[in-house]
C-alpha positions, 0 to 999 in steps of 0.5 A: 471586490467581496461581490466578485468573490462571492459570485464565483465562489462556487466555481472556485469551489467546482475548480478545486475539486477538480484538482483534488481529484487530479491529484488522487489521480496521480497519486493513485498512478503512481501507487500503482507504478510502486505495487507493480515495481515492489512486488515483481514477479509475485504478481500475477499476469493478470492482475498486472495487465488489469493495473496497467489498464486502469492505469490508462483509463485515469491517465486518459480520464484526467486529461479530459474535463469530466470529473465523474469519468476521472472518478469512475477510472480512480474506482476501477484502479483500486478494485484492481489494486484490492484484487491484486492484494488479495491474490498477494496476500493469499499467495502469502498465507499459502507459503507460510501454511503448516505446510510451508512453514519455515523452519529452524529459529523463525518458525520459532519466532526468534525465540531460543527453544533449547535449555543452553540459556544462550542467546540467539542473533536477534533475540530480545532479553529484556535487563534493568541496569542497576548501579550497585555503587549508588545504594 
């Protein structure tokens, strides 16, 4: 029975790896289902139809038996990902340009600005509690 497992342990190696790279291409699918869910109309027509494409090609490509076809779709995926994230993040850095900065208490950042020594909704004070009756 060892002589039998040492002769195919490199298929069962080759089969493994197959299927861990099935399931990076599921994972990646899915990853990819929740970009284009999470970000909505943020994103651009474009990047979703470059997603949605090279949701397919793995799709189709894990179907088959080629590892390198399946690796080769898993690459495009997330070169469409990266591009899609990155038009996201300058769509963001946009909106809070000097220009679009928001105003009021969040472009102070929570803190209070004023001298009335009272405190804002969602400002930190940091205190020590100390018992007197322990002294």
């Amino acid at each position: 029975m060892m002589r039998d497992a040492e002769s195919h342990s490199e298929d069962d190696k080759k089969r493994r790896e197959e299927i861990e790279l099935r399931n990076r291409a599921d994972q990646a699918v899915y990853g990819a289902e929740r970009l284009i869910k999470d970000t909505g109309d943020k994103l651009g027509a474009a990047d979703r139809q470059a997603i949605e494409a090279a949701m397919e090609s793995v799709k189709k490509a894990a179907e088959g038996s080629d590892p390198s076809a399946v690796q080769r779709a898993l690459d495009q995926l997330t070169a469409a990902q990266h591009k899609a994230a990155e038009s996201l993040y300058k769509q963001q850095a946009a909106g809070s340009a000097p220009g679009g900065a928001p105003s009021g208490d969040a472009a102070a950042g929570g803190q209070s600005s004023g001298s009335t020594g009272g405190t804002q909704q969602g400002e930190v004070i940091d205190a020590e509690v100390v018992d007197e009756g322990k002294q």
